[in-house]
N, C-alpha and C positions, 0 to 999 in steps of 0.2 A: 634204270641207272645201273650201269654199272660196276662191278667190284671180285676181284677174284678171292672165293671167299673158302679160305683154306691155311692150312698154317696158324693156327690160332684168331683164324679173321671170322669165326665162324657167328662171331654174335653181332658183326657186322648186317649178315644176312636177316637178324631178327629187326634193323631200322634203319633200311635203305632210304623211307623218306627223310630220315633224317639227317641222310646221311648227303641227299642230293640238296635238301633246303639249305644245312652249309653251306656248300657249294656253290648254288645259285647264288648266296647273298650275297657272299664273296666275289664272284664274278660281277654282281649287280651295284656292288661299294667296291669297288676293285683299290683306289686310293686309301678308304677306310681299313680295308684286309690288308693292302701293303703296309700299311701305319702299323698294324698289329706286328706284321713279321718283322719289322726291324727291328725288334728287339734283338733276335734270333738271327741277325745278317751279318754278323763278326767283322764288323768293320767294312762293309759291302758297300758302296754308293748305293742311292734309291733307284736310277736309272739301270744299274745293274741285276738289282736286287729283281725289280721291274720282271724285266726279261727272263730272269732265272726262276720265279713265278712263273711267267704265263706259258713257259716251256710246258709245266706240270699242273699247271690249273687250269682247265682251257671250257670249251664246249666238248671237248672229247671225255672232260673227266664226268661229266651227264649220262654220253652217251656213245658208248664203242663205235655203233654199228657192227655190221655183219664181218667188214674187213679190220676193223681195228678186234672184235674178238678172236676173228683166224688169227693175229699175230701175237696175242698176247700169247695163244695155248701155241703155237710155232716157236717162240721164246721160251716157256716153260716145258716145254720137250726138249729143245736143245738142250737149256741145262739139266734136264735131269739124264740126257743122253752123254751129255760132259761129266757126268757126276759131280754136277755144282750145287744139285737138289734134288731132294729124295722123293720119289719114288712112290707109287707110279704115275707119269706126269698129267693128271685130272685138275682138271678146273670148273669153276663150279660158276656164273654171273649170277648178281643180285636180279632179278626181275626191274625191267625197267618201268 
């Protein structure tokens, strides 16, 4: 699973299972998990809300692969190469 763990994410890395059982359950009650976020959807439709969800919630957020982690550390180089974020640009994945 997983998670770039850096910037104060670092105790992330001490319960990545738990951090994927979220996730999966969520993905697994996808209706039940939307129900919770509308709280949080400031006047959002559910169809909208929906979408804007599974943008960021997917099977990717389980598991990068080998090409979704080149992109993450290609993103977090550029910004630290824009000076959007400091330095030096290392990244770290939970163990999947």
């Amino acid at each position: 699973m997983p998670c770039a763990a850096r910037w104060g994410l670092k105790s992330a890395g001490k319960s990545p299972r738990r951090f994927a059982t979220s996730v999966s359950y969520g993905l697994d009650h996808r209706e039940e998990a939307l129900n919770y976020a509308m709280q949080f959807a400031r006047e959002m439709d559910t169809e909208l809300a929906d979408k804007f969800v599974g943008m960021y919630v997917n099977n990717l957020t389980l598991s990068y692969g080998e090409k979704g982690k080149q992109a993450v550390k290609e993103l977090i180089a550029r910004g630290t190469k824009a000076g959007l974020l400091p330095g030096p640009p290392d990244v770290e994945f939970l163990k999947e």
